[in-house]
One Martini backbone bead per residue (centre of mass of N, CA, C, O) as a GRO file, in nm:
protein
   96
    1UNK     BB    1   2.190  -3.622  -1.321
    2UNK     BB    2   2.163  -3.479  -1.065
    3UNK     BB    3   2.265  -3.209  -1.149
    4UNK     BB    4   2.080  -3.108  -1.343
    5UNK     BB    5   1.813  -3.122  -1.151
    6UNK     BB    6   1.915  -2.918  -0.980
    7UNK     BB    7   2.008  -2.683  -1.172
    8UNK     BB    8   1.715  -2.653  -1.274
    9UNK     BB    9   1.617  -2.579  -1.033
   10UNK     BB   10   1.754  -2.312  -0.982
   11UNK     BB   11   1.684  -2.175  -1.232
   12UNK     BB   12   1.397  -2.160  -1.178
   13UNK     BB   13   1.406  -2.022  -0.919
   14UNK     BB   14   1.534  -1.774  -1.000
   15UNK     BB   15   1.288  -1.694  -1.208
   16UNK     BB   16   1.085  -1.696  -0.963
   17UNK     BB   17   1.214  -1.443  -0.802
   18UNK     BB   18   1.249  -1.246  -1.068
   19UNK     BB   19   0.977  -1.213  -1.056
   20UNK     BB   20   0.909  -1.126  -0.742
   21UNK     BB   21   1.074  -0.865  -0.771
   22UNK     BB   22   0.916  -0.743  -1.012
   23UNK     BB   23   0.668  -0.727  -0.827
   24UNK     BB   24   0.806  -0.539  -0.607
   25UNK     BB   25   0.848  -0.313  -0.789
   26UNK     BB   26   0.577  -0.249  -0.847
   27UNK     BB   27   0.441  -0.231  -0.592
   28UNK     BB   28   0.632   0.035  -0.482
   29UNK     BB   29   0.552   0.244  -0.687
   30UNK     BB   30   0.267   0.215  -0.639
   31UNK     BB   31   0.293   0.344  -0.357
   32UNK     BB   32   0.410   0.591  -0.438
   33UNK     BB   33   0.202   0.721  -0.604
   34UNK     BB   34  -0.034   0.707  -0.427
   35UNK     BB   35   0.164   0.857  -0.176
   36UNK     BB   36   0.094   1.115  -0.412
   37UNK     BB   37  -0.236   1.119  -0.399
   38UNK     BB   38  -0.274   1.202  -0.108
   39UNK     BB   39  -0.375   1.359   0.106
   40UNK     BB   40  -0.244   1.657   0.297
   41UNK     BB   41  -0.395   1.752   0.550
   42UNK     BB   42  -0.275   1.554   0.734
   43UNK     BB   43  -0.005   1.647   0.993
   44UNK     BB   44   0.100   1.430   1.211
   45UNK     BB   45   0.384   1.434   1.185
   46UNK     BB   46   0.466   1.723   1.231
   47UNK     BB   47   0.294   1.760   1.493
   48UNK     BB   48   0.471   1.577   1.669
   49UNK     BB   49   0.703   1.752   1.676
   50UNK     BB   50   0.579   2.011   1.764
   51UNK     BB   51   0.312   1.901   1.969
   52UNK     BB   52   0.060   1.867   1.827
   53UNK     BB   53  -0.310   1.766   1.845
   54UNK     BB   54  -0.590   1.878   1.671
   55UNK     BB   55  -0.613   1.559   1.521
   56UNK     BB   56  -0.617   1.351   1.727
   57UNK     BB   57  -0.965   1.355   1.853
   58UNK     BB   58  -1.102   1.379   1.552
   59UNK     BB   59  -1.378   1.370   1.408
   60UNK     BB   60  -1.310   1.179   1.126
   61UNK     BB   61  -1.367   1.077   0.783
   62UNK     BB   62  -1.330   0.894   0.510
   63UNK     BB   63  -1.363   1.023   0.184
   64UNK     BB   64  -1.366   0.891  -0.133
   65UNK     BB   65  -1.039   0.953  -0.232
   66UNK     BB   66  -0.939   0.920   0.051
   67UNK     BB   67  -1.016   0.588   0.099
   68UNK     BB   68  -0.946   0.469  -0.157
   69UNK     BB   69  -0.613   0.543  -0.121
   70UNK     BB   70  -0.593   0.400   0.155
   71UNK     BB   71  -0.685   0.103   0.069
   72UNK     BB   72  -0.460   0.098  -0.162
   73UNK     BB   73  -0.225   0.129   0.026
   74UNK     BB   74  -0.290  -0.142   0.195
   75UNK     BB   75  -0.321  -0.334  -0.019
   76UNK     BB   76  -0.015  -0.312  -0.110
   77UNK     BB   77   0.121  -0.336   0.183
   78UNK     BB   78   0.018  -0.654   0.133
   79UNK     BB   79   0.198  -0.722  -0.094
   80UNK     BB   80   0.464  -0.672  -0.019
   81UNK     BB   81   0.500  -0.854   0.245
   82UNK     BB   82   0.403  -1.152   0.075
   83UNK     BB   83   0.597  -1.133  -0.128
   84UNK     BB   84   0.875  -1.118   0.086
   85UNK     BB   85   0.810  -1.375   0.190
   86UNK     BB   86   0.837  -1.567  -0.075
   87UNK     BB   87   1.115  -1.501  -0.127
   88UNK     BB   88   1.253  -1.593   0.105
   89UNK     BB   89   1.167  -1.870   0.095
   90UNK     BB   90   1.254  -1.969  -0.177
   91UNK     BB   91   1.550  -1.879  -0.074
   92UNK     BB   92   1.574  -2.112   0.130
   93UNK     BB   93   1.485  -2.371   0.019
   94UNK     BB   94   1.579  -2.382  -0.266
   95UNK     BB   95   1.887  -2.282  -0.268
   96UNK     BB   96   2.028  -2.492  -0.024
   0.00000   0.00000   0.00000
């Protein structure tokens, strides 16, 4: 009896884990189409390469469409690393 019990708990466990891997794909996807829709004006990564440094100290601030998917972007990556934070924990704990 106590085999079937942790048995059905694994299997819970295995199906709440296989949800939140699932919703971690869903917000990877979303982080992916939001950072194809993102300004491409700034190229800090380039400039890093090549040396370049025009944008590095100059006052400018995002707004409107450039704010919006900044903000989305910022709140999809902690959404997608406390899904993956709250995955090993259950895969750690329920699992061993």
């Amino acid at each position: 009896m106590v085999l079937l019990a942790s048995s059905s708990q694994q299997l819970l466990a295995n199906q709440i884990i296989l949800g939140f891997e699932i919703l971690a794909l869903i917000v990877s996807v979303l982080m992916i189409a939001v950072g194809l829709i993102q300004n491409k004006s700034s190229q800090t990564g380039l400039s890093a390469l090549n040396g370049g440094n025009d944008e590095l100290f100059s006052n400018s601030k995002e707004r409107g469409v450039d704010k919006t998917t900044s903000i989305w972007m910022f709140s999809l990556g902690i959404a997608l690393f406390i899904i993956t934070i709250v995955i090993g924990i259950i895969s750690n704990t329920v699992l061993t």
